[in-house]
Backbone bond lengths (Angstrom), bond angles and torsions (degrees), N, CA, C in turn:
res aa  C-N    CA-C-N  psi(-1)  N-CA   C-N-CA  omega(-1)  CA-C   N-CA-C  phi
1 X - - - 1.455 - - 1.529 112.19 -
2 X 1.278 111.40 -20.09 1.707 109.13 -175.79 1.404 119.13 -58.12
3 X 1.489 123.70 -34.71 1.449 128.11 156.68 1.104 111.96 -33.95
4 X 1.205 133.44 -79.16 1.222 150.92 -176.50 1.489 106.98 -39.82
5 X 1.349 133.00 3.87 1.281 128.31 167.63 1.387 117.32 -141.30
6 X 1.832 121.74 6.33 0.923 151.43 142.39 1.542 123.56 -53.81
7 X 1.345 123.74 88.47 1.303 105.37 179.07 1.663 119.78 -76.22
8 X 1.431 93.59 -180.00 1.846 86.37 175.49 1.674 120.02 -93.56
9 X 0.731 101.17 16.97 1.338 117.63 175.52 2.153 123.90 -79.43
10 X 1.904 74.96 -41.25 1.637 91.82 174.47 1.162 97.34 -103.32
11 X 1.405 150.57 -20.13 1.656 132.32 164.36 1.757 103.88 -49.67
12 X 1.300 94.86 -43.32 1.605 94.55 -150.99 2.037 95.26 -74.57
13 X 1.335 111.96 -24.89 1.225 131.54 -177.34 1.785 111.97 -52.87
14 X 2.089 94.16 -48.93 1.438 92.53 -156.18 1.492 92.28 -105.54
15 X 1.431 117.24 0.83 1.487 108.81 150.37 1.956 122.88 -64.94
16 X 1.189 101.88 -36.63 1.582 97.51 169.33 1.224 115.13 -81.18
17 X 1.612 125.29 -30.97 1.544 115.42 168.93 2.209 110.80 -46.36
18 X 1.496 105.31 -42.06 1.700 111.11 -133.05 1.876 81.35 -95.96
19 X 1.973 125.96 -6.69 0.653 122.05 -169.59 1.653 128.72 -88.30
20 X 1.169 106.73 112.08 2.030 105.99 -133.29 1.604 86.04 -142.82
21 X 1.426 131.61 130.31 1.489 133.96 -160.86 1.801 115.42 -75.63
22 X 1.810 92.56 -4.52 1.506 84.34 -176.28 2.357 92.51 -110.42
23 X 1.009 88.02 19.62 1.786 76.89 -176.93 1.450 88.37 -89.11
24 X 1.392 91.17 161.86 1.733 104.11 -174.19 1.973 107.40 -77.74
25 X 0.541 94.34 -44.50 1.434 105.72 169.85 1.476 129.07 -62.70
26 X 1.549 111.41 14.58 1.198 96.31 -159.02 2.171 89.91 -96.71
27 X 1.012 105.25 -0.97 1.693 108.79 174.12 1.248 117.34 -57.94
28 X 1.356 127.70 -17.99 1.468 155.02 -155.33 1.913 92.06 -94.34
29 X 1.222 128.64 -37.32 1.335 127.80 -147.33 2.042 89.03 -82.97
30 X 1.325 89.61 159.39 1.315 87.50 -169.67 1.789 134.80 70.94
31 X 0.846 110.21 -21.20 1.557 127.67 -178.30 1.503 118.20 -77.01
32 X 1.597 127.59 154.12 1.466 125.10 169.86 2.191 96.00 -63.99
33 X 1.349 108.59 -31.04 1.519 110.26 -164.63 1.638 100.84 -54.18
34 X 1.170 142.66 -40.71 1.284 153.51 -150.87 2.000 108.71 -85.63
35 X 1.376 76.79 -48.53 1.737 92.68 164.45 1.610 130.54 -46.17
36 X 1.453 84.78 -52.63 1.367 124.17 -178.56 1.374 121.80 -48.75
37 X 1.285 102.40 -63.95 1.355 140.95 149.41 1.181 139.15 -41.85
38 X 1.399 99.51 -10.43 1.896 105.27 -170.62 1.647 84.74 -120.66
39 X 1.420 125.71 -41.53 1.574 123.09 -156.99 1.846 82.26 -76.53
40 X 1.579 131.25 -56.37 1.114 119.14 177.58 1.504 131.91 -39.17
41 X 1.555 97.88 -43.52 1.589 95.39 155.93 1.985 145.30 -68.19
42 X 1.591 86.51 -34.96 0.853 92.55 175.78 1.772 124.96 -94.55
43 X 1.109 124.02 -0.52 1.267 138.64 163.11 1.808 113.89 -97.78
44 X 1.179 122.95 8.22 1.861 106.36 -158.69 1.649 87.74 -102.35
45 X 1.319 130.54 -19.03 1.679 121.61 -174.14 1.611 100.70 -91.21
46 X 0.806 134.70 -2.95 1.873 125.84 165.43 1.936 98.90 -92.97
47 X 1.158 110.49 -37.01 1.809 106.75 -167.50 1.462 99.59 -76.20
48 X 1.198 116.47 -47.02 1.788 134.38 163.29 1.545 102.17 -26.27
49 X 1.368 115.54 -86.85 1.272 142.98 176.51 1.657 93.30 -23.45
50 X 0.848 124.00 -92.58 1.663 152.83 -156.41 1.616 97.97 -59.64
51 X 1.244 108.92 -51.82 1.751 103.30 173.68 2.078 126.37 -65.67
52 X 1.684 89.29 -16.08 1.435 97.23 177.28 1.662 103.14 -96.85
53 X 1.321 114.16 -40.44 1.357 86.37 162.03 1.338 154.00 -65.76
54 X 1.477 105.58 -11.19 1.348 119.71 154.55 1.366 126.97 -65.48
55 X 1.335 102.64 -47.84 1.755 99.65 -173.08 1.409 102.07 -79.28
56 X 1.620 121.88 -4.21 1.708 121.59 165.79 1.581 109.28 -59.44
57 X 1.178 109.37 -36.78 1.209 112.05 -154.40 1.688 124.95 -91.23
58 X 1.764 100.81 13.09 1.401 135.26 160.77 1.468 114.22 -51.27
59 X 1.256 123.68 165.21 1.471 127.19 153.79 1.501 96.68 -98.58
60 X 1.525 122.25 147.43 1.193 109.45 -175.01 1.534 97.91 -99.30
61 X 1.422 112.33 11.63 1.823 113.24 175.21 1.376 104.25 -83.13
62 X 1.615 124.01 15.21 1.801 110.47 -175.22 1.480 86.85 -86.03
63 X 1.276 126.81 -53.87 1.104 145.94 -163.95 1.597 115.31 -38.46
64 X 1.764 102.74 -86.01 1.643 115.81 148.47 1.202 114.66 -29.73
65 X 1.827 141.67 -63.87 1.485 133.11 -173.01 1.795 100.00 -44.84
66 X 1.100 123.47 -38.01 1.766 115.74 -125.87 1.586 85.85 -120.66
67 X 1.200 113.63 -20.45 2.146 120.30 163.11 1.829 81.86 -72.32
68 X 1.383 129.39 -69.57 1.743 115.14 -147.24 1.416 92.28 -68.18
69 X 1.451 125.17 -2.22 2.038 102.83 -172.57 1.496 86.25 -108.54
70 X 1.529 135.61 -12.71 1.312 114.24 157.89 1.922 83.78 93.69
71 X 1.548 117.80 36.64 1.493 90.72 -172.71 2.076 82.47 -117.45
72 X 1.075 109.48 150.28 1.331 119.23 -161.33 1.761 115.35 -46.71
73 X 0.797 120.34 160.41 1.654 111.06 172.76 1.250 115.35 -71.09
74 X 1.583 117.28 -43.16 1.534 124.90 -179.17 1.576 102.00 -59.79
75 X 1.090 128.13 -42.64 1.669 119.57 -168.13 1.224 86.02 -87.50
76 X 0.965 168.62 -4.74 2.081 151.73 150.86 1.573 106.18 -72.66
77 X 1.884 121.58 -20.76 1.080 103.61 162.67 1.417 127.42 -87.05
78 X 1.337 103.82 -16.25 1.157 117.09 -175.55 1.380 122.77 -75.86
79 X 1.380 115.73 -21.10 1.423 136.99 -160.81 1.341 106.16 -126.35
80 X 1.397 138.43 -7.75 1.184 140.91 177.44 1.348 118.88 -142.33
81 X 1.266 121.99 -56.30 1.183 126.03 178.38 1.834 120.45 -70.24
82 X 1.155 101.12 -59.49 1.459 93.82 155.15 1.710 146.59 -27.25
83 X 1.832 92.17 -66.55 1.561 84.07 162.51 1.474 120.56 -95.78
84 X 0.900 139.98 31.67 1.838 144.26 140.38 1.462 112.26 -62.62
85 X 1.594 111.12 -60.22 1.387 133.54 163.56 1.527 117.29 -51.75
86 X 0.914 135.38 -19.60 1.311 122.33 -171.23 1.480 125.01 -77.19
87 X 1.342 95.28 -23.83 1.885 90.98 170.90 1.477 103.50 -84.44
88 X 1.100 127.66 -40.42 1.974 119.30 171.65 1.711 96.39 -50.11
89 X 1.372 136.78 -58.18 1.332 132.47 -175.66 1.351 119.26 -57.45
90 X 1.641 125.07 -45.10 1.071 125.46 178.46 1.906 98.88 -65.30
91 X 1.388 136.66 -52.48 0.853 124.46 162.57 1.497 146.09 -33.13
92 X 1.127 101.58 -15.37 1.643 121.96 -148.89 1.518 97.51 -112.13
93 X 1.653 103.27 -31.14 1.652 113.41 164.17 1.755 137.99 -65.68
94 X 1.556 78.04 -43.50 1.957 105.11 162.48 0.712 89.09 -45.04
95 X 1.984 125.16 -72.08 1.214 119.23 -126.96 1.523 117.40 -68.26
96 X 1.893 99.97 -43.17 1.717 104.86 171.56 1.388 126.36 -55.45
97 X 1.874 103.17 -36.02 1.890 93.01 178.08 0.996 98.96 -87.52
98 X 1.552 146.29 -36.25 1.420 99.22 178.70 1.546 126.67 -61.02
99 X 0.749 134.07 -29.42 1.222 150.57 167.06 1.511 119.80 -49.30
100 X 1.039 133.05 -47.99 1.255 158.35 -179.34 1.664 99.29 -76.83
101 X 1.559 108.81 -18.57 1.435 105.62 161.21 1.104 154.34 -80.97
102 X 1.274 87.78 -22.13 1.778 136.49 176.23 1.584 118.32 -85.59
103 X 1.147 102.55 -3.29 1.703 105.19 -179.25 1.302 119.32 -67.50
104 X 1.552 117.63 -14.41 1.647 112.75 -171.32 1.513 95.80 -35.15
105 X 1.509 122.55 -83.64 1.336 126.64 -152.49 2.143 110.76 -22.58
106 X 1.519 90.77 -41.36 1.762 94.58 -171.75 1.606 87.37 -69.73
107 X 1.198 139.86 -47.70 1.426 138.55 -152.26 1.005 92.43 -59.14
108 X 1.493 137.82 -42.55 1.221 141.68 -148.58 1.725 110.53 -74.58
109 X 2.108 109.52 -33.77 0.697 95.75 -179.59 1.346 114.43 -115.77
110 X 1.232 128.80 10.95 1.388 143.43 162.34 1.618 130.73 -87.76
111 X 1.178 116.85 -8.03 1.384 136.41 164.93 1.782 113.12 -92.51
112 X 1.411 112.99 149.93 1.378 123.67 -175.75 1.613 87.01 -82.57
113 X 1.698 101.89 -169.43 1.400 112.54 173.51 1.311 104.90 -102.09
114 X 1.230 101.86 -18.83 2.114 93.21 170.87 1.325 116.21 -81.61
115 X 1.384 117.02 -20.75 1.408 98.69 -173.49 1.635 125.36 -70.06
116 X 1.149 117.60 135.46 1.670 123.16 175.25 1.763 104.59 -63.05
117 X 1.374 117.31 130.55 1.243 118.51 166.22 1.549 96.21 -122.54
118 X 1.491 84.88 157.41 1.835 102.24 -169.07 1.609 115.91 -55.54
């Protein structure tokens, strides 16, 4: 849960504090990988959250029925689990692009001054 109260502002912050020429990590600075890396962190405890409450909200007898009829696991996800899930997923998509839109501020501090951004 600590992500989740972590903004990206201080990832991207205590990546330039911790960014020091002998840390191993410092190859990462400047890169799309670092970016990457910070929105993954800092976005995965709300999609987490939101994806378990969906698949909570299963009977766990689809599962057991469709193991005793011997009918595959992929077609019970496909046929049940899926569309139950799909408004937490379609949600869960918003949630990353919008989000994923909003990153200037980290760009700002995770990018060099030479690098070209789009």
């Amino acid at each position: 849960m600590i992500p989740l109260a972590v903004p990206g502002m201080v990832l991207g912050l205590g990546y330039i504090f911790f960014n020091h020429p002998d840390n191993p990590l410092n190859g990462l600075y400047g890169s799309m990988t670092i970016l990457v890396i910070c929105s993954i962190v800092h976005f995965f405890t709300v999609c987490h959250l939101t994806a378990t409450t969906a698949l909570k909200q299963i009977d766990a007898e689809f599962e057991l029925v469709s193991a005793s009829l011997k009918v595959p696991f992929y077609r019970t996800f496909l046929r049940v689990t899926l569309p139950v899930c799909l408004p937490a997923l379609l949600d869960i998509s918003m949630y990353l692009f919008v989000n994923a839109m909003t990153t200037v501020s980290a760009v700002v501090f995770l990018y060099g001054p030479d690098t070209m951004l789009a």
